[in-house]
C-alpha positions in Angstrom: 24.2 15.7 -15.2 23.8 12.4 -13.5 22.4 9.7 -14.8 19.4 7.7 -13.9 21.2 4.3 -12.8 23.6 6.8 -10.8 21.0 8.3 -9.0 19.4 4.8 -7.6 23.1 3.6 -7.4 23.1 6.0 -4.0 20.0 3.9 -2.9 21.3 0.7 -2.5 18.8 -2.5 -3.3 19.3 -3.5 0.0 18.2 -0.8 1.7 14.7 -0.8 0.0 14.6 -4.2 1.7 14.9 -2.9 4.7 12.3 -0.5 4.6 9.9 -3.2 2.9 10.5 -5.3 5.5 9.5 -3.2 8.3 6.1 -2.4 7.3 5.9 -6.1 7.0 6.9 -6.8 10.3 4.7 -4.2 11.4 1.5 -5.0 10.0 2.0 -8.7 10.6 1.6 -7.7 14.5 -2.2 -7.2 13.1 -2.7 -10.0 11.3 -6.4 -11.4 12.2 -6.9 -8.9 14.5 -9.7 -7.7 12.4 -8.7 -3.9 12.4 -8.4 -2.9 8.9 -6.9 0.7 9.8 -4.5 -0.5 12.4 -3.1 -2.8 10.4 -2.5 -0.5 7.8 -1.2 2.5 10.2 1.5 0.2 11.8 2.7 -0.9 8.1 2.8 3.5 7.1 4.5 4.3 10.3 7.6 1.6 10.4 7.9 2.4 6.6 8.0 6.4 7.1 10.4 5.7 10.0 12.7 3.4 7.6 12.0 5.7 4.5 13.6 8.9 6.6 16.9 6.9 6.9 17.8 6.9 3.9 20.4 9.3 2.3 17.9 10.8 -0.6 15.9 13.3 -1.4 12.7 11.7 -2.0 8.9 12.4 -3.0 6.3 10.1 -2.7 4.6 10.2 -6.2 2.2 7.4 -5.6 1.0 7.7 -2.1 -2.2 6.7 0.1 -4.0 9.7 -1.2 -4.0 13.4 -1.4 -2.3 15.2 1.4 -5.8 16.7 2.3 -7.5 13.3 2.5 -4.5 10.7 3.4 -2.8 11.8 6.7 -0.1 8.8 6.4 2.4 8.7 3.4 0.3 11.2 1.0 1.3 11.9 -2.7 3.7 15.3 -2.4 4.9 13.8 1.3 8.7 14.7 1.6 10.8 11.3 3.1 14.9 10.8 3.4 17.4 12.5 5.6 18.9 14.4 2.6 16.6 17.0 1.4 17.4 19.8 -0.7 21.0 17.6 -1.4 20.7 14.2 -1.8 19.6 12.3 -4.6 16.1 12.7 -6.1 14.1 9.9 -5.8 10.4 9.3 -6.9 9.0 6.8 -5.0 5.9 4.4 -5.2 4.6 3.0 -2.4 2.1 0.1 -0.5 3.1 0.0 3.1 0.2 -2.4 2.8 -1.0 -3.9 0.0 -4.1 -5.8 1.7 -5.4 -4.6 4.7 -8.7 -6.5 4.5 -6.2 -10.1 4.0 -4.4 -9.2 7.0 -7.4 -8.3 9.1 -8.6 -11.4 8.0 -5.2 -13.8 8.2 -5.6 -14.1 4.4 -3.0 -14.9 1.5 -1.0 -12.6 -0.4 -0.6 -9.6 1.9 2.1 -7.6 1.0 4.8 -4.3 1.9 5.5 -2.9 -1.4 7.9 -0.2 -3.0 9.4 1.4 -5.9 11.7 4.1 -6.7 12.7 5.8 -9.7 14.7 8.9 -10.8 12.5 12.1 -10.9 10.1 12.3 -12.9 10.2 8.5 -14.0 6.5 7.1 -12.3 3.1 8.7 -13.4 1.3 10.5 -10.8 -1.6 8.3 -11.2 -4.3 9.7 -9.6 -6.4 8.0 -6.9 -9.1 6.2 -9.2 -9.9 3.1 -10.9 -7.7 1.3 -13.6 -8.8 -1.2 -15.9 -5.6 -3.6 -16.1 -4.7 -6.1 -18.7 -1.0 -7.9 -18.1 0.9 -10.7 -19.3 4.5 -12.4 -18.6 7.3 -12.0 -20.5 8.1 -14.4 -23.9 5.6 -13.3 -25.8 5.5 -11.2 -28.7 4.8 -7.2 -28.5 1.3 -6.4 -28.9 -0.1 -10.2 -28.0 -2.4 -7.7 -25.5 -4.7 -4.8 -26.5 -6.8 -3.4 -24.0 -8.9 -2.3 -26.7 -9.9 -5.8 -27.3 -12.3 -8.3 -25.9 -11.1 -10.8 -23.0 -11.9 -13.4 -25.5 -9.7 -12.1 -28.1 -6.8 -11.3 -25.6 -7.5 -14.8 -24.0 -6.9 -16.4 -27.9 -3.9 -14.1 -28.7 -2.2 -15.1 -25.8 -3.2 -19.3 -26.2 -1.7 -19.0 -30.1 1.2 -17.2 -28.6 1.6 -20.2 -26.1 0.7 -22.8 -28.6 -1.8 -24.3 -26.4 -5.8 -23.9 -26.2 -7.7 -20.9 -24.3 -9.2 -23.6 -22.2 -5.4 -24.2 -21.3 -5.2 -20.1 -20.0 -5.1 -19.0 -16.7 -6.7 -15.7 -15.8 -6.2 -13.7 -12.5 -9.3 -11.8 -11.3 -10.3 -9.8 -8.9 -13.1 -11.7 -7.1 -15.3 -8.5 -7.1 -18.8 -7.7 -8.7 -18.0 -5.6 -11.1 -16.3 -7.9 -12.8 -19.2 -10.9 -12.9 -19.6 -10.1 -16.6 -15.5 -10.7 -17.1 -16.0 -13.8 -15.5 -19.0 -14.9 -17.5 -17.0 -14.5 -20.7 -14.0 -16.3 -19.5 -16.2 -19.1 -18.2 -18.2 -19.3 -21.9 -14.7 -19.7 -23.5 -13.5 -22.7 -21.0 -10.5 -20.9 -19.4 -9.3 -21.4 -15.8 -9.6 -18.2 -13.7 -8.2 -17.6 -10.6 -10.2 -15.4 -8.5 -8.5 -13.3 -5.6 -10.1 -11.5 -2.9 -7.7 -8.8 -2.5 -3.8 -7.7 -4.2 -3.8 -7.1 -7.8 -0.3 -6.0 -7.4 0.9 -9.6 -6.4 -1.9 -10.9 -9.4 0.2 -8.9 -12.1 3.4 -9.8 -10.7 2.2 -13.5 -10.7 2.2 -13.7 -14.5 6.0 -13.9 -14.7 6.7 -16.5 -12.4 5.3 -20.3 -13.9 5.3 -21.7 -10.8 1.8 -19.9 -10.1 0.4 -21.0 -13.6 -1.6 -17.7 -14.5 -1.1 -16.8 -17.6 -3.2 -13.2 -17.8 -4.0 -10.4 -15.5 -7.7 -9.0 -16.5 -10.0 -6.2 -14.3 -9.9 -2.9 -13.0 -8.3 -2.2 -9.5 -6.5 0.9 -8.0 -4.6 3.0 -10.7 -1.3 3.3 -7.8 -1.3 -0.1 -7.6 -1.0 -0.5 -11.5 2.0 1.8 -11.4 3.2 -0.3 -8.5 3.2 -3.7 -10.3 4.6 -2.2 -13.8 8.2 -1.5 -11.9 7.5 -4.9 -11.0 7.2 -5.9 -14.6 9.8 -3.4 -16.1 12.6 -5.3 -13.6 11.4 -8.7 -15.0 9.9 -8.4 -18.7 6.0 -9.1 -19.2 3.3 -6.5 -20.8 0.6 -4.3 -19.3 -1.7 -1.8 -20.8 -4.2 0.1 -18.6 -6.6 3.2 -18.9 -8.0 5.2 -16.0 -11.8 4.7 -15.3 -13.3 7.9 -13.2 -17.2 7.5 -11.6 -17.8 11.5 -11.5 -16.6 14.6 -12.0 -14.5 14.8 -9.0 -12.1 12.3 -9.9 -11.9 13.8 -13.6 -10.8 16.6 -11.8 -8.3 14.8 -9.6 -6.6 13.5 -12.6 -5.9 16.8 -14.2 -4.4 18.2 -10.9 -1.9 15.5 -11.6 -1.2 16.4 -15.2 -3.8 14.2 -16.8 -4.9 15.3 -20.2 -6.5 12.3 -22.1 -8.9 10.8 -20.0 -9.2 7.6 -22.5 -5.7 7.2 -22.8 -4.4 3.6 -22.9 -1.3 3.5 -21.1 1.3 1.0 -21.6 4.6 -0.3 -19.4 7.2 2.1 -20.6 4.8 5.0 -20.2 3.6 4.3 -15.7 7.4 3.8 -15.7 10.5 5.1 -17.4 14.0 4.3 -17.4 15.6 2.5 -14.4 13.6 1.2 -11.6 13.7 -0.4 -8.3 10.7 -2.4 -6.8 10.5 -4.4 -3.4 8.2 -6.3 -1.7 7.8 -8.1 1.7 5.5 -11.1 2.3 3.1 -9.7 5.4 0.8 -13.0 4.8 2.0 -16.3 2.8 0.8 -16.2 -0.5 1.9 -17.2 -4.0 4.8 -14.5 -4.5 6.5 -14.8 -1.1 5.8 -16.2 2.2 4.6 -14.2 5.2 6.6 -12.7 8.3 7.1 -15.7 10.8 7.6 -15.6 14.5 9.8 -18.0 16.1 11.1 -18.3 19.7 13.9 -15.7 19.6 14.0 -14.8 15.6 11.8 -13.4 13.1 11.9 -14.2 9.5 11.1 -12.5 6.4 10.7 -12.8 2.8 11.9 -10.4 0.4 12.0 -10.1 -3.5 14.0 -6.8 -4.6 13.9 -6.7 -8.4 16.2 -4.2 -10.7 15.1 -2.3 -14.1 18.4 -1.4 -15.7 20.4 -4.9 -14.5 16.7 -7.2 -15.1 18.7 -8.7 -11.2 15.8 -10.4 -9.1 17.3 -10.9 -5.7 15.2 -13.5 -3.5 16.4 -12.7 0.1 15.3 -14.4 3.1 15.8 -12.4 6.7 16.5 -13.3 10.2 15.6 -10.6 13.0 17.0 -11.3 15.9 16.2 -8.7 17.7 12.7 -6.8 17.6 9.8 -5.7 19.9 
């Protein structure tokens, strides 16, 4: 049998950079155009295109919707040159995370992707998550979803040996969350509010340079899955549970092997084993910066992150030649 790392050793790093980076290069021909949609169908189609290169047998697990509902990239969708014989590949994927930001020339715009062996991503269903993440060095545990924010907020300040007015919280700027940020504000800690991207807000815990500490709200469960191979590559914690408005989704979740609706899911369990994740800047923002055009060249910028080695490769692009 082979083994997971052999499997994604057919799938070189690189070449997830390469299809990350065209959905970037795509979408940024959008960017404050104001078209929502276009945007995002320019990002699905250069990624499809790139995706079908590739010498693998690959499903997308965590698509952009039901194959019924989502006629670009949809969970079950087929991609790779190799079916039926290549390697099997689960793949997560964002051809754009941010389609309002680009419409609207905003930050943090992203292409993202992640690919594991089979059966190695949950098929998270197409519903709410309530998030809760934190960057690496601290001890297992110093999060528990099943605590208040305050509580998580003072766990992680004892952890850091500093104050909770000294914390950092990345929120979703969004109205269901206005009682979140009332409790954050009565304890004194700093919160960063974003208008769009949770999957860059969970991924900025791990890097200092942005100074958020914690990750706090609900956002898409996909995208959750999305920034745990993010965290799995790099170290940090995340627990999340799915949140369903009505019956409908209930039922969407057990089509995808759901059982406990309450469940609190941690890292290990959204993502198992060895993982790959990329991402492509489409806007600058406080990950990466965004796609640039020069007189002659394009540039782009690129993080490619590795499970099994913990590698983070930073890799800056040149196209020379595009349309």
């Amino acid at each position: 049998m082979v083994k997971a790392s052999q499997v994604l050793d057919r799938v070189l790093v690189l070449e997830m950079v390469r299809v990350t980076e065209a959905a970037a290069i795509a979408a940024s021909t959008m960017i404050g155009r104001g078209d929502e949609k276009a945007a995002d169908a320019a990002a699905v189609e250069a990624m499809r295109a790139a995706l079908n290169e590739l010498p693998m047998d690959g499903t997308v697990v965590i698509g952009e919707g039901e194959r019924d509902e989502a006629p670009m990239l949809y969970i079950g969708e087929k991609v790779g040159s190799k079916q039926g014989k290549g390697p099997k590949i689960d793949i997560a994927l964002d051809p754009l995370e941010g389609t309002t930001i680009t419409a609207k020339a905003g930050p943090n715009a992203l292409a993202v992707l992640a690919i594991a062996e089979e059966g190695n991503l949950l098929n998270a269903p197409d519903v709410y998550m309530d998030k809760l993440a934190v960057g690496p060095g601290y001890p297992e545990g110093v999060i528990d979803l099943n605590k208040t924010p305050t509580e998580n907020v003072n766990a992680v300040a004892a952890a850091k040996g500093v104050e909770p007015r000294d914390i950092i919280v990345c929120v979703l700027d969004r109205p269901r969350h206005e009682k979140l940020v009332a409790e954050l504000r009565n304890i004194g800690c700093g919160i960063m509010l974003i208008p769009d991207g949770d999957v860059a807000g969970v991924i900025a815990t791990t890097d200092p340079d942005t100074t958020i500490d914690l990750y706090m709200g609900s956002g898409g469960a996909p995208e959750g899955v999305l920034a745990c191979a993010a965290l799995s590559c790099v170290g940090g914690q995340f627990q999340g549970r799915l949140l369903f408005r009505n019956d409908d989704e209930r039922k969407r979740a057990a089509k995808w092997g759901i059982k406990d609706l309450d469940k609190v899911y941690k890292l290990d369990e959204l993502v198992k084993g060895d993982a790959i994740f990329a991402a492509t800047g489409v806007t600058d923002g406080s990950l990466l910066e965004g796609v640039k055009r020069r007189k002659g060249c394009m540039t782009t910028d690129t993080v490619v992150m590795r499970a099994s080695s913990g590698t983070v490769r930073w890799v800056k692009g040149e196209h020379r030649k595009f349309k």
